[in-house]
N, C-alpha and C positions, 0 to 999 in steps of 0.2 A: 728399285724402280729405274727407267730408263728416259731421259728425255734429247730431243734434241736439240742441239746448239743451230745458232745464226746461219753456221754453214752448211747442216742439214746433218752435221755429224751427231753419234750417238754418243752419252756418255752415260756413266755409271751413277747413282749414289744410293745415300742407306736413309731413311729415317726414323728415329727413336722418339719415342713420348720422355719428357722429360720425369723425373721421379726424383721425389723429395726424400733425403736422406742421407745414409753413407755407405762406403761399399763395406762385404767380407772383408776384404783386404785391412780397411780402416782400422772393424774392428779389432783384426788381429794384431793389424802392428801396434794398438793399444792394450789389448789383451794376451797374444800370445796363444795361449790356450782356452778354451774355453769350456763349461760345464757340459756333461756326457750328453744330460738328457736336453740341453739347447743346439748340443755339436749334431746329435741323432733326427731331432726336429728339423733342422736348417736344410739339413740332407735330405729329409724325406718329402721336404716342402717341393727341392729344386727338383728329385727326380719325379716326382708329381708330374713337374714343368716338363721336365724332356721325354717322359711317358710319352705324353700328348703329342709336343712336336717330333716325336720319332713313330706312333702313327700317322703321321703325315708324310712321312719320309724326309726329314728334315734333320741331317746330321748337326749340331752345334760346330764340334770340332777345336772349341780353344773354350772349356770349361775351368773358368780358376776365381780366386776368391775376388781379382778386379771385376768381374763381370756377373757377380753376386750382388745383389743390390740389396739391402736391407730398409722396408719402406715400414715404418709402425710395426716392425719387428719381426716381419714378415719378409721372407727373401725374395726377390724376383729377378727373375734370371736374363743377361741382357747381352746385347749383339748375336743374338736368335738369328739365325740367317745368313751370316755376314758370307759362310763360308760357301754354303749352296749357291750363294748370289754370284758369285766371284767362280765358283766353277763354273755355273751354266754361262758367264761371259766365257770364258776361257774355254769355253767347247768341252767341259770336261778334262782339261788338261792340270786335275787338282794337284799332281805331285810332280808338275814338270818344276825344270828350275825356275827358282825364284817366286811359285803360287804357294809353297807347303805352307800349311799357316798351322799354328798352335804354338803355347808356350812350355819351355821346355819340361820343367817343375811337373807337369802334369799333364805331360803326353803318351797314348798309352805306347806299348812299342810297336805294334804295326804303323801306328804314326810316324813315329821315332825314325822307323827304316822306311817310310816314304810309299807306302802301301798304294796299290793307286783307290782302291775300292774299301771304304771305310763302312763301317757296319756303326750300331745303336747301341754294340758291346764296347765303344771307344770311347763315348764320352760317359758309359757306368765305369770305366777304369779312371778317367781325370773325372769322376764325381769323389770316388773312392777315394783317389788323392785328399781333395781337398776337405776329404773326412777325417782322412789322416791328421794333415797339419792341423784341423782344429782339434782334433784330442793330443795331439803328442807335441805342437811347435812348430814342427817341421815336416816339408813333402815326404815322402818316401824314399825318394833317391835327390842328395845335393851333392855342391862337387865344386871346383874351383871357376870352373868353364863353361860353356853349353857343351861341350861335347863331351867332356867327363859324366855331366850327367846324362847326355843318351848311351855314353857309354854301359853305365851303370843299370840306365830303364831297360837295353837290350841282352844284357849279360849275367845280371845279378838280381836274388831274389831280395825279397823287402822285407827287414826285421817285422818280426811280430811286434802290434801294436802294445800288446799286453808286456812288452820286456818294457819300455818307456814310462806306460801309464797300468802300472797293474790293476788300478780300480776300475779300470774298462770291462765292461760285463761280457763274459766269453758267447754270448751270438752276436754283438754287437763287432767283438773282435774276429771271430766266425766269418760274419758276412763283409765285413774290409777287405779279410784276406782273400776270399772270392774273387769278390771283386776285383782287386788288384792280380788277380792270374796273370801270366805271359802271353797263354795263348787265348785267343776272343774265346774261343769257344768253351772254355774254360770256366767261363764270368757269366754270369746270370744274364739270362735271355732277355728280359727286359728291366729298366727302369724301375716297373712297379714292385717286379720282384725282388730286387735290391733292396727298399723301403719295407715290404713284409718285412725282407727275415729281419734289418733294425730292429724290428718293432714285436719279434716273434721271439719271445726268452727261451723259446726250447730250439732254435736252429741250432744246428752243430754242420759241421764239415764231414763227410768221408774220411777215413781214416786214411787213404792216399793220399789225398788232397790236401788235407790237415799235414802230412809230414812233409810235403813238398813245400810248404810256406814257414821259412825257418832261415836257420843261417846254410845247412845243409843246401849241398851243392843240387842243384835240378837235376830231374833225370827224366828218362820218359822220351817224348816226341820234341818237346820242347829245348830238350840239353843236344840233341841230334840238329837242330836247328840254331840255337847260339854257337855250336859251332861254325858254322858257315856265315850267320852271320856276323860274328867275331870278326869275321877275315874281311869283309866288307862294310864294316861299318865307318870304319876311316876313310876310305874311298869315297863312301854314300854322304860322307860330313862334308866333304869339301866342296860339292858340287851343288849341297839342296840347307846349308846348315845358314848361308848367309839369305836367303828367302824368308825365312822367319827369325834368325837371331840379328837380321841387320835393324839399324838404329833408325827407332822412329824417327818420324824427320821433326825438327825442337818447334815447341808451338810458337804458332805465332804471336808477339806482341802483338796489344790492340789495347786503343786509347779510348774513352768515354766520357763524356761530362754529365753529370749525373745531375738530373733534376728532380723538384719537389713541388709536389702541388702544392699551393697557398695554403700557409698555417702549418706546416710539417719544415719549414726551414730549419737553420743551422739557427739556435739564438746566441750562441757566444763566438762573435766574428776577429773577437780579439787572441785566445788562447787555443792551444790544441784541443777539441774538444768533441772528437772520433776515435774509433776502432775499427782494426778489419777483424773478421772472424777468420782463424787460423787456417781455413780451408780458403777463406776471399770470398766465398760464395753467398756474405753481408754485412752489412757494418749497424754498428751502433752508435750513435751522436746525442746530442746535447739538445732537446728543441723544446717547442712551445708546449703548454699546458694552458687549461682554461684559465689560470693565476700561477705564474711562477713557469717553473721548465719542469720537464721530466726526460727519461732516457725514450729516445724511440731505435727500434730495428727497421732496416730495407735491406729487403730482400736483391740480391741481383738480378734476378728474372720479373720483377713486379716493380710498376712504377710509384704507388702507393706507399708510402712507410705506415708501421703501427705502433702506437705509442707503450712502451715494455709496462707491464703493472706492474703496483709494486714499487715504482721510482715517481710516481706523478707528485711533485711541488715536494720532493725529499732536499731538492737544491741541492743534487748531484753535480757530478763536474768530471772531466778525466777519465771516463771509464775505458776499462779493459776488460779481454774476455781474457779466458783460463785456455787455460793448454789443450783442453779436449773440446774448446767449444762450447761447455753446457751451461757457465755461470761467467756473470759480470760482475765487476767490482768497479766500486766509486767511489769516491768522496762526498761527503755533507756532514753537515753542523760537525767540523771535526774528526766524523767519525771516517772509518772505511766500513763501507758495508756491499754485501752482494746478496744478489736477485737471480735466480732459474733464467736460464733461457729465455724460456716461455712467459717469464714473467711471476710474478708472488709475492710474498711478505718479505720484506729487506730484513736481511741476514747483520748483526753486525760480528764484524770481523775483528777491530781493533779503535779502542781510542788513543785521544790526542794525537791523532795525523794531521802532518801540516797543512795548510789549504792553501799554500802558494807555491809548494814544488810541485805536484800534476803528476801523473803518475804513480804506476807500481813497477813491479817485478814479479810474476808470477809465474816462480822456476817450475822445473818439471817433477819434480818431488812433492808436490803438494804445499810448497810454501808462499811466503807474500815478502816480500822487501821493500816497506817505503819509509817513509821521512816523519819525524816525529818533529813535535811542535819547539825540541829545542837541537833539529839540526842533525840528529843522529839516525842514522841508519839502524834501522829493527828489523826482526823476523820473527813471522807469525803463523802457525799453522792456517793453510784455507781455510778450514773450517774455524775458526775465532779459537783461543786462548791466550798463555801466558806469551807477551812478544817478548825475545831479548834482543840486547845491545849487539850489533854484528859491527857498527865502527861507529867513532864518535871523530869528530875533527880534533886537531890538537888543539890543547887552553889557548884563549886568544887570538887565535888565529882569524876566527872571522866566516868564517868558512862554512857556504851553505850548501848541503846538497841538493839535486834535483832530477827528476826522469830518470828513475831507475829503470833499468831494461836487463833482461837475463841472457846468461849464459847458458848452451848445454850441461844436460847430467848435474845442474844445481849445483857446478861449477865456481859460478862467482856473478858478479854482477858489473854493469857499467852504470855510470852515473856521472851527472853535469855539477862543475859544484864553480860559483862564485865568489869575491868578497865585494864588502861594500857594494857599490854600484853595479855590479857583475858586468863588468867593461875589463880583459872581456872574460868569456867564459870556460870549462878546462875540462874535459873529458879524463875522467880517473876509470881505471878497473879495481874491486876488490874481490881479494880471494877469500872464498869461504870455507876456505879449509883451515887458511892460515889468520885471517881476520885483517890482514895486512892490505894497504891500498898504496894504490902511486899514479903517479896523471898518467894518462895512455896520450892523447893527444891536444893542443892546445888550441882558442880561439872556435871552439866549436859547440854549439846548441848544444845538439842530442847524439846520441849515436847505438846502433843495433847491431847484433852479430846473427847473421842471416845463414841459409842452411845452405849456400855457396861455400862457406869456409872463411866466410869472409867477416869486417865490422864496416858496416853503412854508417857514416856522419854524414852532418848536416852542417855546414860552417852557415860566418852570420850573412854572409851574402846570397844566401840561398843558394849556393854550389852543392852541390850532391857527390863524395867519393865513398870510395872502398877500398879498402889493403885486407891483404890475407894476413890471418890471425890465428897466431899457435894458442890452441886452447892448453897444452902442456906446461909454456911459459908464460901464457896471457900477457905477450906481445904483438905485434905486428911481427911479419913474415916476410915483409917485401913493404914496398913502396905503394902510396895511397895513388890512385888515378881516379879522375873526373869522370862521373857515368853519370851526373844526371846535372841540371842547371833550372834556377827559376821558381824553384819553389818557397813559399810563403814563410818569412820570420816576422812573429809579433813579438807581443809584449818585449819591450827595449830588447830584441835578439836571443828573448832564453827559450822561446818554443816556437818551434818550425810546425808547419802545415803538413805534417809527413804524418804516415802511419804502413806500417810494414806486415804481413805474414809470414808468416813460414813457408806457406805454399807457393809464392813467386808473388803476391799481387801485391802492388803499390797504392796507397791512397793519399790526394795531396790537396791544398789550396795553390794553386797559380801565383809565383809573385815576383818580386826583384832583392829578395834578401828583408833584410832589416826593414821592420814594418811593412814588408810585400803583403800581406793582408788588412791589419786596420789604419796603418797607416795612408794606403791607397784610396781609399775611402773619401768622399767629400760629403760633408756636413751641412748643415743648415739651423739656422736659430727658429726655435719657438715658440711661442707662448701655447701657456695649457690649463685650462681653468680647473676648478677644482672638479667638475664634473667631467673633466677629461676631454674636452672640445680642442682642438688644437689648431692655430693660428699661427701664419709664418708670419716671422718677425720681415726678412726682407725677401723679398721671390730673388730677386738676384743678386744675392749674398751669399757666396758657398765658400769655402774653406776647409786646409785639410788641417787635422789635427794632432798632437804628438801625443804620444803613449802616454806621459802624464798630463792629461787635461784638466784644466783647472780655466773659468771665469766667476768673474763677480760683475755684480750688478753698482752701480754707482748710488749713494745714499738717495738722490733723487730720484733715481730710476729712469734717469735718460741718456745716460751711457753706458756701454757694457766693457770692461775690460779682458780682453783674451790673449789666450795662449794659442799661436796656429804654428803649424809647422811649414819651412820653408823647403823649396823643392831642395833634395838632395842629388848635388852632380855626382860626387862619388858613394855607391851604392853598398861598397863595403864599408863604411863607415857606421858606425855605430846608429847615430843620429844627424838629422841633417840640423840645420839651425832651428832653433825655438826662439821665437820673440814671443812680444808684447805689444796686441795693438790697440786701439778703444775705436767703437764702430757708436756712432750717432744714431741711437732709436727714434724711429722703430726703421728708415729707410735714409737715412743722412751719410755719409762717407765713414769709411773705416781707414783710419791712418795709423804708421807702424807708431809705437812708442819705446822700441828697445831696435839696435843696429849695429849686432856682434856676432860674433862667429864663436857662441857659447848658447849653452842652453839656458832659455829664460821662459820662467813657468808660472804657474799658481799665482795669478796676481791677485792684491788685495787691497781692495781703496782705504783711502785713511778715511779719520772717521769727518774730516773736514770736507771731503771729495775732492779736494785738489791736487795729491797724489796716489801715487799705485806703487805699493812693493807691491816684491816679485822675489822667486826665489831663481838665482843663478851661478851658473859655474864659471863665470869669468874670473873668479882669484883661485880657481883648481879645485875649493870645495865647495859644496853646497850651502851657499850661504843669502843672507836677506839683504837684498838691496830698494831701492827707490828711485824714482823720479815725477816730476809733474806731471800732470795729465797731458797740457800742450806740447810739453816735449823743450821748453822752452830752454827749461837748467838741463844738466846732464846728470847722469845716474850717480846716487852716491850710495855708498855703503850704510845699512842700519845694523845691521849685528852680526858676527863671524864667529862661529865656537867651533867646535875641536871634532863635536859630530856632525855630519850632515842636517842640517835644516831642509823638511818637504813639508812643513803649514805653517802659517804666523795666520794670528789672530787678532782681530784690536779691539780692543772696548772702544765704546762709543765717547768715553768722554778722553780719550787717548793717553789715558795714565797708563793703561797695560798692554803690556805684548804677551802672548800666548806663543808657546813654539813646541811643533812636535817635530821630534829629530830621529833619527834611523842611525845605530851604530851596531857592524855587523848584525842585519837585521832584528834585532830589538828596539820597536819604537816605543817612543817615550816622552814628556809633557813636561814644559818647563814655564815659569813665568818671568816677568822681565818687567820693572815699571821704567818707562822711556824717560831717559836722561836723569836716570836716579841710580840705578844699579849698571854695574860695568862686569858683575855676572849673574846668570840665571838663578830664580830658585828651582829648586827639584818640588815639581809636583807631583806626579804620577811616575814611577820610574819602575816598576813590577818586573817579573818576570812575563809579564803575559805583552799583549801588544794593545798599547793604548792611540787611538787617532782619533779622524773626523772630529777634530775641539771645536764648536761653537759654544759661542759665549753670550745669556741673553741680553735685552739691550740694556736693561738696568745694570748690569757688570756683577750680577751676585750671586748667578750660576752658571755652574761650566756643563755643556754637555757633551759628551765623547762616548767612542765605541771602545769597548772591550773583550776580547775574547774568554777572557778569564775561568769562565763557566767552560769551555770547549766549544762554542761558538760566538760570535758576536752577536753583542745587545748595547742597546743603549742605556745609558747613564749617568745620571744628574750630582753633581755636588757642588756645594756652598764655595763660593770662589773671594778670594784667594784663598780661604782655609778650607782647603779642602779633606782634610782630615776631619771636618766634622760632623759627616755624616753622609750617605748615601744612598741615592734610591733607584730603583730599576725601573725602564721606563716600557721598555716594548716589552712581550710576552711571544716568547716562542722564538727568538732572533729577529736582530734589526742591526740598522746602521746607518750610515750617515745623514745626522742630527741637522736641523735649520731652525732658527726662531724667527717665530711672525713678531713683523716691528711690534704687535701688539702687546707680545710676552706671555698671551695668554695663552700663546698654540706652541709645541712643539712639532715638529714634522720628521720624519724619519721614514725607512723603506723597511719593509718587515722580509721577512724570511723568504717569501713567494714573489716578492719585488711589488709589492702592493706599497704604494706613498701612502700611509697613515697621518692621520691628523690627532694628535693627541690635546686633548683641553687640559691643561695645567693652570695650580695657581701659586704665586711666587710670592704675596706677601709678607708672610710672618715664617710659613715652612713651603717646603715644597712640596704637591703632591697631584698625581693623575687623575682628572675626573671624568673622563669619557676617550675614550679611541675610536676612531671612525676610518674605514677605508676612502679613498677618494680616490686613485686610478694605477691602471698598472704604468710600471716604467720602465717595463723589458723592452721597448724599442729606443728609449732613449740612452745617452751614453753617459753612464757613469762608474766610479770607478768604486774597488772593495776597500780603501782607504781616506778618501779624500772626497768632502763633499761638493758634486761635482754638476749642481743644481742652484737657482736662488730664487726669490720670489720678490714679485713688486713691490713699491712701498703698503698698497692696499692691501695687502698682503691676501688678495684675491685669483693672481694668475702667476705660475712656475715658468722660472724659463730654462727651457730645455735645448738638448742639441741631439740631432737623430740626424741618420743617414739620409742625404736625398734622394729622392724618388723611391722607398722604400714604403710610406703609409703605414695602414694599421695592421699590414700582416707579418711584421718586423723584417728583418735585417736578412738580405737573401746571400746563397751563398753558393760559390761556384767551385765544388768538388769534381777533382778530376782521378778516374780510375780506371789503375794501368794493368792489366791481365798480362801475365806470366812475364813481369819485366825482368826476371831474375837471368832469365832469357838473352836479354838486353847489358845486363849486367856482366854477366860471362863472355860475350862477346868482346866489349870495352876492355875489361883488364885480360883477356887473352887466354879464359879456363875454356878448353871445348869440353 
């Protein structure tokens, strides 16, 4: 079509209906070859297609498997026109310099030699081609160059199909060789007639004809003609070779901020929790369900997302798609399991997967690489069976892995692995050939090896580099440079906002490094009644929060103590300052009650109210400190061991200290009576991971989560002796426990994030007499360890903390996606 510009000038363009699917091409660079009687179909579909538009007089003229489109299995043939459009601008001038158009692979040879006057026998020889490469791999004629191979299309005849694939049925290899003749006139007069003889088992060739297509030299009209054009075809290359073999111009980057109708958001605004699809053309996320999340897909071209079946309230996490695009894999209740494309019955693939490394690896061999529950890297066939050990950390060492990402040809893999506090974090590669790993780079999240040649990290300040990367020595090749800046690091620095394809596209959250997503965030307190009515504690009370959030309620219920986080100047920093403040309910002043340049968390009133531990890093480990509430004394130490402390507990009558500690991530439950003992006893100390300790008010059960089963539930025992006996409290996964002053409720969040009210009674045993839902707590913020919720004295309203301005349609979230950034990429470190 033709319109004109401001100036009254004319210009050109094309326009195409969009179509759903993938091309020939695709599928051959995934298949190579493919089966006779679907390679025979494909063919007879497209020349169907150019039947038609060559009674119309409509040459195609660049016939090849990119411009094959395969829609519901069906092929449909695309850029129809382009070439008749582009002559009739050109007055006809199809074969002047610089207009010849076709690709080289399968142009017939009057193409090849710049014919000016092209017939409907040109695009049955680039049909024939790309008949070719689907039964045998390969075009007819390759070569090292473009000119080697017009060398080849104008001078030399074309193996028979049957020497490659001998199970090719001889009319089927019959009418190839036809086709594929030298001279037009040669090759079957139309389209249609090419699709009979496929389709006719008794076509045969002339017995001329038939000997002329072989490795034997041409002879005839046509060997009288390679000679001449022999002597010409170097000449003809120089002047018409760069019109069609020069270099498309590289696409444009283009930036987008993707939005989501209400109720399709992002629900987890703290972790990576996207995918691109390996072509970029949609992603898969993490979002709402009527109770709980499920996996939804958006499409690139539709604003609308659709929720994936199959994943609804699975309390997935992390997903990735597969190599080809067709299957997703996730994480829930410990498992990994994957879902169809389109959606279906979850697949599982492998148990005891960790749920706090996030990711896989899904090489191109059909396998899975992630993290098992005690820190070791495993591999697992896609389709589920036996997984083995591919690397374990060394004894002691501490050492956890995380975000597995692959290598080509199932090569080896990259991975993020920490200790203790993972401050900071270490990019290792391991080879899977030799089982052997070593850090690749230090101080950095995540990192990916992209189809540049290159490895993409993410350090913790939300810098973006790349270094080239010898896949032979699975080193770096050169030095890393800056190509991208600003993207989103949560949870304390180990998962960035990043997701990458293959095909060039970028997908990111916006941010400033370390905590550039939930940390950016401001909060607000609220009350939430048991029917789920919700009530802001102060309208002009907002606060930002640190990755471990932790408040408590004061025994009276008129002050809250918290954890906020202070602004951070330097943005490579781990973390900025964490205090301790207590804010006056329900609209009364909030003042600081900690003023250090350490992190200070999880505060816990005593059972008198008059002070708050807290746990903080001011003596280097994480240990238990206190001060008054006025602020009046100064902070003193209550207890310092050897592991990290992240929860202390108090009974009510302050005989006991509860402590759950983290050593090299294995947590674990310890007791402590205050000013009696000068070390812990071991309460709970498993291989499994024991948290969330509440303790009820009478001090004579402990409740806590465990994973023990392969997901978390909650769990009651007799306190202090807890060795005598145990009972299961939620049904189907739950976690972090709260007791109503009354003792008669337990409270806990079930699998789908539903806040369950359990009726308990504690006198003589303990045991569950009714479960009841009372609301969901997917907008509010809490955490998979630490109970991060309390409830009044009445023990009739929750106070919560949710994002402001956010309501009831949870937590929005601002995805930014980058189209062919690889583009971008190339540019920065200097690959044309």
């Amino acid at each position: 079509e033709t319109e004109r510009g401001a100036g009254g000038e004319a210009f050109l363009y094309y326009v195409m209906p969009y179509i759903e699917g993938e091309t020939l091409r695709d599928k051959l660079n995934r298949e190579t070859q493919l089966g006779i009687e679907e390679a025979v179909r494909i063919t007879c579909d497209v020349a169907d297609a150019l039947d038609y538009a060559h009674s119309n007089n409509v040459i195609h003229r660049d016939i090849k498997p990119e411009n094959i489109l395969l829609h519901n299995g069906r092929p449909m043939v695309a850029d129809f026109g382009i070439a008749l459009a582009v002559s009739a601008a050109a007055g006809g001038r199809m074969t002047e310099t610089g207009i010849s158009l076709g690709t080289p692979h399968y142009m017939s040879p009057e193409q090849a030699t710049a014919e000016k006057d092209l017939t409907n026998r040109s695009d049955i020889y680039s049909l024939a081609c790309v008949l070719y490469e689907m039964l045998t791999g390969e075009p007819p004629h390759t070569g090292a160059s473009a000119q080697a191979i017009v060398m080849k299309i104008v001078t030399e005849d074309v193996q028979p199909v049957t020497e490659l694939r001998k199970s090719v049925p001889p009319h089927v290899a019959a009418a190839t060789a036809k086709s594929l003749e030298k001279l037009a006139a040669d090759r079957f007069g139309t389209a249609k007639e090419f699709a009979e003889a496929l389709t006719n088992p008794a076509f045969t060739l002339p017995a001329t004809q038939a000997s002329a297509v072989g490795s034997a030299p041409a002879s005839g009209p046509w060997n009288r003609l390679s000679v001449g054009l022999a002597a010409i075809v170097t000449l003809l290359l120089g002047t018409m070779l760069w019109g069609w073999l020069r270099p498309e111009p590289a696409p444009g980057v283009a930036r987008y901020g993707l939005a989501f109708p209400p109720g399709q958001e992002l629900t987890d605004v703290r972790n990576q929790s996207f995918a691109l699809a390996p072509d970029g053309s949609w992603i898969v996320y993490d979002g709402p369900a009527e109770s709980g999340s499920q996996l939804w897909i958006k499409r690139r071209e539709e604003y609308s997302a659709t929720p994936l079946p199959g994943t609804n309230n699975q309390g997935g996490s992390a997903p990735a798609v597969s190599p080809d695009g067709e299957w997703i894999v996730f994480t829930a209740g410990g498992q990994l399991r994957k879902v169809p494309r389109g959606g279906g019955s979850a697949i599982t693939v492998a148990d005891s997967v960790s749920m706090t490394t996030r990711g896989v690896a899904w090489l191109d061999d059909g396998t899975i690489v992630y993290v098992d529950t005690d820190n070791r890297l495993r591999r697992v066939p896609d389709v589920g069976g036996d997984a083995e050990i591919v690397w374990s950390p060394p004894p002691d060492s501490g050492m956890r892995p995380r975000l597995p990402t692959p290598l080509p040809d199932a090569r080896g893999v990259l991975f993020g692995h920490c200790v203790g506090t993972c401050s900071p974090s270490t990019i290792w590669v391991l080879d899977l050939r030799s089982g052997e790993a070593r850090e690749l780079v230090p101080g950095v999240t995540q990192a990916w090896y992209v189809a540049t040649g290159h490895v993409v990290y993410v350090r913790r300040d939300g810098g973006v580099f790349a270094a080239p990367f010898d896949q032979g020595s699975l080193a770096f090749a050169g030095p890393a440079v800056p190509v991208l800046e600003g993207v989103g690091v949560a949870a304390s620095g180990l998962f960035p906002d990043l997701a990458l394809s293959q095909s060039g596209s970028l997908l990111m959250i916006a941010g400033e490094g370390i905590g550039g997503g939930l940390e950016r965030v401001e909060w607000e307190a609220v009350w939430v009644s048991r029917e789920g009515t919700v009530t802001q504690v102060d309208p002009t009370w907002r606060f930002r929060m640190p990755l471990n959030p932790g408040w408590d309620l004061s025994p009276d219920g008129s002050r809250l103590a918290i954890g906020i986080l202070d602004e951070v100047e330097d943005p490579t920093q781990q973390r900025g300052d964490y205090d301790i403040w207590i804010k006056e309910l329900d609209e009364g002043p909030a003042s600081r009650l900690t003023v250090h340049a350490s992190v200070d968390l999880r505060p816990r009133w005593t059972p008198d109210g008059r002070s708050v531990s807290f746990i903080s890093t001011r003596d280097g480990n994480f240990d238990l400190f206190s001060r008054v509430a006025d602020a009046t004394l100064p902070v003193k130490s209550v207890f310092a061991f050897e592991e990290n402390i992240w929860e202390s507990v108090w009974s009510l009558d302050g005989e006991w200290l509860v402590l759950r500690t983290n050593l090299a991530g294995q947590r674990n439950l310890w007791a402590l009576r205050v000013g009696v003992d000068s070390v812990p006893t071991r309460l709970l100390t498993s291989e499994f991971d024991e948290n969330a300790v509440a303790l009820s008010p009478d001090g004579k059960w402990l409740a806590y989560q465990s994973d023990e089963t392969g997901q978390n539930e909650v769990y009651v025992r007799p306190f202090p002796d807890v060795t005598a006996g145990k009972q299961t409290v939620s049904v189907g996964g739950g976690s972090l426990p709260l007791w109503a002053h009354s003792g008669r409720e337990l409270f806990y969040v079930d699998s789908e994030d539903q806040l369950v009210a359990a009726k308990v009674t504690t006198s003589t045993a303990f045991a569950v007499r009714e479960r009841r839902r009372l609301f969901s707590v997917e907008q509010y913020r809490t955490t998979g360890t630490y109970r991060s919720f309390d409830i009044s004295p009445d023990d009739q309203r929750f106070l919560m903390v949710r994002a402001t301005g956010i309501g009831d349609e949870g937590p929005a979230s601002a995805l930014i996606l980058v189209e062919n950034w690889f583009e971008e990429l190339k540019a920065k470190v200097g690959n044309d």
